[in-house]
C-alpha positions in Angstrom: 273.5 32.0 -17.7 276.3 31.9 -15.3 276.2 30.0 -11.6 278.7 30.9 -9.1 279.5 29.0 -5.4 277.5 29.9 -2.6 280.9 30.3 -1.2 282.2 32.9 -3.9 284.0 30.7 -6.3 284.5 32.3 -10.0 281.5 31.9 -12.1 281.2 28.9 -14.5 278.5 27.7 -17.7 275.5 25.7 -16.6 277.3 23.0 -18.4 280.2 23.0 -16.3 277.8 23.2 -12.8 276.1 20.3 -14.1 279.4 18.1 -14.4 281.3 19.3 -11.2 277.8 18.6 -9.1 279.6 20.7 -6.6 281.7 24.0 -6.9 285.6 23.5 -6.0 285.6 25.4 -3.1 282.9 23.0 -1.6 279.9 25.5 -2.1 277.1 25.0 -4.2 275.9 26.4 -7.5 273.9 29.0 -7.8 272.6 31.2 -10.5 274.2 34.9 -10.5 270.6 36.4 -10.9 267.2 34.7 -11.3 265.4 35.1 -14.4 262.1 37.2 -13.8 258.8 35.9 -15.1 255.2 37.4 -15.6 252.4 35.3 -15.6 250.8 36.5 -18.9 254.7 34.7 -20.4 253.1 31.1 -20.1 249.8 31.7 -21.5 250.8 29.5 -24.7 252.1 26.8 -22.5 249.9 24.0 -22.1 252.0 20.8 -20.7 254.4 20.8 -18.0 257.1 20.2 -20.8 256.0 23.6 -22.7 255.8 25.1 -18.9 259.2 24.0 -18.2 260.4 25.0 -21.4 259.9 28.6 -20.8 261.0 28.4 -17.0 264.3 27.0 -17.7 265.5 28.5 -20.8 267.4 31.2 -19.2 268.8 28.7 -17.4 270.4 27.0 -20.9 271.2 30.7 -22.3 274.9 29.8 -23.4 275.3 25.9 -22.8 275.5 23.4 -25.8 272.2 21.7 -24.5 269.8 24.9 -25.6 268.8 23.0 -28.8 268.1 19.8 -27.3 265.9 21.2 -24.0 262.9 20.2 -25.5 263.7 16.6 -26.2 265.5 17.1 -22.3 261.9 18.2 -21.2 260.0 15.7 -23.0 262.3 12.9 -21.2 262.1 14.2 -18.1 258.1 14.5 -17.8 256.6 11.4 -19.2 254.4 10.5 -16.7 251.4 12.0 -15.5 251.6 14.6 -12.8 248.0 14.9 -11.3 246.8 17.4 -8.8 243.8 16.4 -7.2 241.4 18.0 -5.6 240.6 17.0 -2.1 237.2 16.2 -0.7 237.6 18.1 2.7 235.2 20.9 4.7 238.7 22.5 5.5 239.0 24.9 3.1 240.1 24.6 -0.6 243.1 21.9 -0.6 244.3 20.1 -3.8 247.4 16.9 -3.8 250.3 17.7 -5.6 251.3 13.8 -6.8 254.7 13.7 -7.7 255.5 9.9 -7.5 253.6 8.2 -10.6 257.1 8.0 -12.1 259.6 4.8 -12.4 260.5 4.5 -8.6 257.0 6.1 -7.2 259.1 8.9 -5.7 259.2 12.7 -7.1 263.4 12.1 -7.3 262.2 10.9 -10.5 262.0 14.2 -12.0 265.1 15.8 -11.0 266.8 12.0 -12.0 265.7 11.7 -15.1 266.7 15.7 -16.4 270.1 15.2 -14.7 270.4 11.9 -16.9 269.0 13.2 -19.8 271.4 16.4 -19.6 274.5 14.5 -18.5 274.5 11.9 -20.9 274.2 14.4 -23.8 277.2 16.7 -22.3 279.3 13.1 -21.8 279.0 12.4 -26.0 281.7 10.7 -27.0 284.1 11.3 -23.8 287.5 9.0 -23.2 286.4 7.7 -19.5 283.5 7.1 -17.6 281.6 10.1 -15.5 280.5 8.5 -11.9 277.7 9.9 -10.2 277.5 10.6 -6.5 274.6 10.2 -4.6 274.3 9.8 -1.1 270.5 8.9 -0.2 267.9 8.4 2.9 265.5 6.6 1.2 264.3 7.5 -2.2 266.8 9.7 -4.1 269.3 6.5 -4.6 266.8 4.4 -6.4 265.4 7.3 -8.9 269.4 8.0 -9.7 269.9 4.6 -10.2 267.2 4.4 -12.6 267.9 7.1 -14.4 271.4 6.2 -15.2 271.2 2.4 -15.1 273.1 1.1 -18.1 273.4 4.7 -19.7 276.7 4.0 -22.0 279.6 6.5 -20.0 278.0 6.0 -16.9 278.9 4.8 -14.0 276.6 5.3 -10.5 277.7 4.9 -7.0 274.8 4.9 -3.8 275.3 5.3 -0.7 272.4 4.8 1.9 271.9 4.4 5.7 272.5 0.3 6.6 269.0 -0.5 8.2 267.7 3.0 8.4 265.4 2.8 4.4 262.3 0.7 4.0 262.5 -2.4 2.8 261.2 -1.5 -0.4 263.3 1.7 -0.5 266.5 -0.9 0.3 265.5 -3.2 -2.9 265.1 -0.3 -5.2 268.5 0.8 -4.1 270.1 -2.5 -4.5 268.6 -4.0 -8.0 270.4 -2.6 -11.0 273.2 -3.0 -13.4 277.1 -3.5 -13.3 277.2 -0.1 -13.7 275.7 0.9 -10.6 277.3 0.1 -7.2 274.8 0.2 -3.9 276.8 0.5 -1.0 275.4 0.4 2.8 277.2 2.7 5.2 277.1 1.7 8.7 275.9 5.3 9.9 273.2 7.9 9.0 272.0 9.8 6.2 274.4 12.4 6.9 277.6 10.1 6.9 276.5 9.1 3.6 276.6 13.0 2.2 279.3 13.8 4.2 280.9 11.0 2.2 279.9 12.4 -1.1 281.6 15.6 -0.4 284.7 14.5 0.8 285.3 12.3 -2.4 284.2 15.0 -4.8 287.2 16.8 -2.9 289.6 14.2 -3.1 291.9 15.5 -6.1 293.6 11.7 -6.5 289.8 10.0 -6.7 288.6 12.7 -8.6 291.2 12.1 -10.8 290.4 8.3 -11.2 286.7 8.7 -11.6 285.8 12.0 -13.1 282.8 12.6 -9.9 280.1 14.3 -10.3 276.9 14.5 -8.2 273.6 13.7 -8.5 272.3 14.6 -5.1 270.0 17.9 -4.9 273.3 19.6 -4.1 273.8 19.8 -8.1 271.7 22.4 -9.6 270.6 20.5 -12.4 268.4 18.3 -9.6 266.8 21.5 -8.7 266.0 22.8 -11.5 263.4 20.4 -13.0 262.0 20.7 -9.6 261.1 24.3 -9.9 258.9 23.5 -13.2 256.0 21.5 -11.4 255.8 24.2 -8.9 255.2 26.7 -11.7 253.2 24.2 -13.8 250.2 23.7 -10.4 250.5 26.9 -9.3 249.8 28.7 -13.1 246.9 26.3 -13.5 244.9 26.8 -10.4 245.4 31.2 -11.1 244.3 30.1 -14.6 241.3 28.1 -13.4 240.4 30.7 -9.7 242.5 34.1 -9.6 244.1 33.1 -6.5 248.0 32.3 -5.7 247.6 28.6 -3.9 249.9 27.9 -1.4 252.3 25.2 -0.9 253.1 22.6 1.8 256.3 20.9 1.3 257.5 16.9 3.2 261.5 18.4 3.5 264.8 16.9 4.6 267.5 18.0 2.5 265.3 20.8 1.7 265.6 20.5 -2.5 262.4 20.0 -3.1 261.3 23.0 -1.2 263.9 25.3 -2.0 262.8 24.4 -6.0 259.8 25.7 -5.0 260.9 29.0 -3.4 263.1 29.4 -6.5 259.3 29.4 -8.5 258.3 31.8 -5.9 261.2 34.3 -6.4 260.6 34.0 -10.3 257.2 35.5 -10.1 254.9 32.7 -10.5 252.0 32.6 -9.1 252.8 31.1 -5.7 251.3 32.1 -1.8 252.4 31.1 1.4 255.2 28.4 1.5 254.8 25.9 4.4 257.9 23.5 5.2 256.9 19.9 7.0 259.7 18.3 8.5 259.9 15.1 11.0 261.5 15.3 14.3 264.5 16.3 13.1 264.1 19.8 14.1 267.3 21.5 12.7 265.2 23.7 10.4 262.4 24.5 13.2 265.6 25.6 15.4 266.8 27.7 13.2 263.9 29.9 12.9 263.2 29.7 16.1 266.9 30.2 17.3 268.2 32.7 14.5 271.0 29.9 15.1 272.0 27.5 12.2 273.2 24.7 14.4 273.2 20.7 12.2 273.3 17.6 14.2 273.3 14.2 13.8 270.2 13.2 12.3 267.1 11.0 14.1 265.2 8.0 12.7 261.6 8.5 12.2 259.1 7.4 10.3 259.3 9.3 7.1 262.8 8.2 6.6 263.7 9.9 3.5 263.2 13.2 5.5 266.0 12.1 8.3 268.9 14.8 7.4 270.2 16.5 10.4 271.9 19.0 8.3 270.3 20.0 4.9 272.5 21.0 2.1 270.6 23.3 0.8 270.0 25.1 3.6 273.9 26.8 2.2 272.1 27.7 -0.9 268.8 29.4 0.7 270.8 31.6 2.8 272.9 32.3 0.3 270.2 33.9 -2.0 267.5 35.1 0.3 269.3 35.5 4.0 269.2 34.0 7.4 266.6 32.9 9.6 265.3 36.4 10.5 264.4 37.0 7.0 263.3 33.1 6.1 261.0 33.2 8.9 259.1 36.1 7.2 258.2 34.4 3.9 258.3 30.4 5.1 256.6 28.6 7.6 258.0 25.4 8.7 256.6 22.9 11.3 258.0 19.4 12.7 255.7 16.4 12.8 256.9 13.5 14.7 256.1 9.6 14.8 253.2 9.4 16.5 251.3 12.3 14.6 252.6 10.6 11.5 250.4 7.8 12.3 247.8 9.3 13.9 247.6 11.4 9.9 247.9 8.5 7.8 244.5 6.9 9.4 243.2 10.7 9.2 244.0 11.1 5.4 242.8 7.3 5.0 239.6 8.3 6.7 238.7 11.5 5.1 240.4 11.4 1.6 239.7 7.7 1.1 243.3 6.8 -0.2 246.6 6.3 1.9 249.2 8.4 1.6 252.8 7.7 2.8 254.6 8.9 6.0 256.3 11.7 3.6 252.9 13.0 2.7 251.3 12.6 6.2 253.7 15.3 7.3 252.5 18.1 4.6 249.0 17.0 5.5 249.0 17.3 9.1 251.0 20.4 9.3 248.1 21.8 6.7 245.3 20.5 9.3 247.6 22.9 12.0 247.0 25.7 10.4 245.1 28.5 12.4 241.2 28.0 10.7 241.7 31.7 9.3 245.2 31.3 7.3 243.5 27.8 6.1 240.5 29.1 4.4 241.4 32.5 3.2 244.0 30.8 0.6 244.0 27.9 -1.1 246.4 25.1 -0.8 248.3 22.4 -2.7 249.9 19.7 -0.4 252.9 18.0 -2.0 252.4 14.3 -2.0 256.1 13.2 -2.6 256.3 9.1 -2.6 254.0 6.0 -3.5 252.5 4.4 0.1 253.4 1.4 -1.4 257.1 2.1 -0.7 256.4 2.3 2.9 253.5 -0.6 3.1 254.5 -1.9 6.7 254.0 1.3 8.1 250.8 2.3 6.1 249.0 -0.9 5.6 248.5 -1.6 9.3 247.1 1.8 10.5 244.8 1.8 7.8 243.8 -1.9 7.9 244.1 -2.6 4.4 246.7 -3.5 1.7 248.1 -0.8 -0.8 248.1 -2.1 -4.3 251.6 -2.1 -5.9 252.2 0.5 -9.2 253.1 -1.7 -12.0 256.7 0.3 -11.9 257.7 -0.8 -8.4 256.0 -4.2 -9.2 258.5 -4.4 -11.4 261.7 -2.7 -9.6 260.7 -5.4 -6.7 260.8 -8.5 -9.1 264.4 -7.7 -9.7 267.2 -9.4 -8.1 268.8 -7.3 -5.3 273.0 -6.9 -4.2 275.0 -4.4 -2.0 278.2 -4.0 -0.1 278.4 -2.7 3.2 281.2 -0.6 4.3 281.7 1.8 7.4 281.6 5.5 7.2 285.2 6.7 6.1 287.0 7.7 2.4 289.5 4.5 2.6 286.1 2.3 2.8 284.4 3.8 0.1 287.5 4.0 -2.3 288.6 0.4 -1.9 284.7 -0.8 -2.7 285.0 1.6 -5.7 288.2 -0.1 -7.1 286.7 -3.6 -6.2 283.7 -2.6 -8.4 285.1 -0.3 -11.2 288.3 -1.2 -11.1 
């Protein structure tokens, strides 16, 4: 399959859109066409591996990974991915948890493939490949850990100074030589600004051999996709109905994966977006005006992007807002009606979810009574509320038991630079570091 920029660039392999991250004229990789899927095509496909094996081979049609998807796949998915049912009188509602992987975060997914296909296209090379990410919470810390001392492989993260948990900032900050955690004195979106203006700087480029690992490369997407089709083909399998989806969003990846599922034919209804108070999205469809701006701290910090990347990549293959309006929804959820959910999940669902997860919930309780209870729904729980345990563990009066994999992440010893928000910074911590 070929992908070609959102910005018209000449066509290239998936292999090659894997190792640029980011198209040379500063778009983004998309495929030419999207494969079309009936549902009847995954009826031998058990696991989320064999669901993801037949949802993504298209993809690999023509790049030297096609033999080794499976072992990719197998990688990629080895932890459990439950969806469980919720005990609520508001209509059918299941929770999609994506964060029993090795950070507690569903970055995990689209981490791990990107490492697992990277390192196998890398083989034997010369010089190292560095990986890009630019982060607002948990996206650094699954990189990091997909990639921490892979031979070849050299990471560089970039998060907001002050703005992550404290428990975000340590699983940030806590790995090998070969990763380099760096705190910009800014926002999320001078860290990604950052990211793109190095992958463009010919000289550094030259130096490093870039690439990205941020949702901007398509190989974080495409992993994404597969859970999407794996929930929705086992609730048609188990009711006849198409579920539908609500989606925590900042940098809109994750939802965008699942409106790729959508396109594909799988068996997906309404999408709902949940954003916090950054309210660029929301604008947009309200405004039919794309307008980014800086971004706002909030509670669900990983969410705080004031001017998604992938917003480039949905316009580019479904349209602008007047059409997105007519097959998303989207609603913002700010601060205080995070908390007020977290005690409301805590209190009807019995478990705590994180401020990430409290925005899919409470924009699922918003929706009109009728539109709730004539479909069923799958809300997207995206992080462990361990991560976030001085928000959480007060409004719900109780303490949130560590996962034995952040346990451990925590136990590590922790070290970062700082630098402020300009190409000179970043390049001399680079050469301190690499050399």
């Amino acid at each position: 399959m070929q992908f070609v920029s959102t910005r018209g660039d000449t066509p290239v392999s998936l292999d090659e859109a894997l190792l640029n991250g980011i198209a040379g004229d500063g778009g983004l990789y998309v495929p030419v066409e999207l494969p079309s899927f009936s549902v009847a095509e995954f009826d031998a496909a058990r696991t989320i591996p064999e669901v993801a094996a037949v949802l993504l081979r298209p993809f690999f049609s023509g790049s030297s990974l096609i033999g080794e998807l499976d072992q990719i796949l197998a990688e990629t998915f080895s932890f459990p991915i439950p969806l469980t049912p919720l005990p609520t009188n508001n209509g059918s509602a299941a929770l999609l948890e994506l964060y029993h992987g090795p950070t507690a975060a569903f970055k995990d997914i689209g981490a791990g493939f990107l490492a697992a296909c990277l390192t196998r296209l890398e083989g034997d090379a010369a010089a190292p490949l560095t990986i890009l990410v630019a982060t607002s919470g948990d996206t650094g810390g699954a990189v990091a850990a997909a990639f921490n001392q892979r031979p070849g492989m050299r990471v560089v993260v970039l998060f907001p100074d002050g703005r992550v948990s404290a428990r975000q900032a340590h699983q940030l900050t806590c790995w090998s030589d070969n990763v380099l955690s760096i705190a910009v004195q800014g926002a999320f979106d001078d860290c990604q600004a950052l990211v793109k203006s190095v992958l463009a700087d010919a000289t550094l480029a030259s130096k490093y051999r870039f690439s990205s690992a941020n949702s901007i490369n398509i190989g974080r997407l495409l992993p994404q996709s597969t859970y999407y089709a794996d929930a929705s083909l086992r609730h048609h399998a188990e009711t006849g109905n198409k579920p539908g989806f609500v989606i925590p969003t900042g940098n809109l990846g994750n939802a965008l994966a699942c409106i790729m599922a959508r396109e594909m034919g799988l068996p997906i209804g309404p999408i709902l977006l949940a954003t916090n108070s950054n309210r660029t999205i929301p604008e947009y469809f309200e405004t039919l005006k794309w307008i980014p701006r800086a971004s706002v701290q909030t509670l669900a910090s990983a969410m705080d992007v004031g001017d998604p990347s992938n917003m480039e990549r949905l316009r580019s293959m479904l349209g602008e807002a007047d059409v997105l309006r007519e097959c998303l929804g989207v609603l913002s959820v700010d601060d205080e009606q995070i908390e007020s959910e977290i005690q409301n999940d805590y209190v009807e669902f019995g478990f705590a979810t994180c401020p990430h997860t409290a925005t899919a919930t409470y924009a699922w309780r918003q929706l009109d009574a009728d539109v709730r209870e004539q479909n069923d729904w799958i809300l997207v729980a995206t992080a462990h509320p361990a991560k976030f345990e001085t928000i959480v563990e007060p409004l719900i009066g109780s303490a949130v038991p560590l996962p034995e994999e952040l346990s451990a992440i925590l136990s590590r010893p922790s070290r970062s630079v700082s630098i402020h928000a300009n190409l000179d910074a970043l390049a001399n911590a680079m050469a301190e570091h690499f050399g």
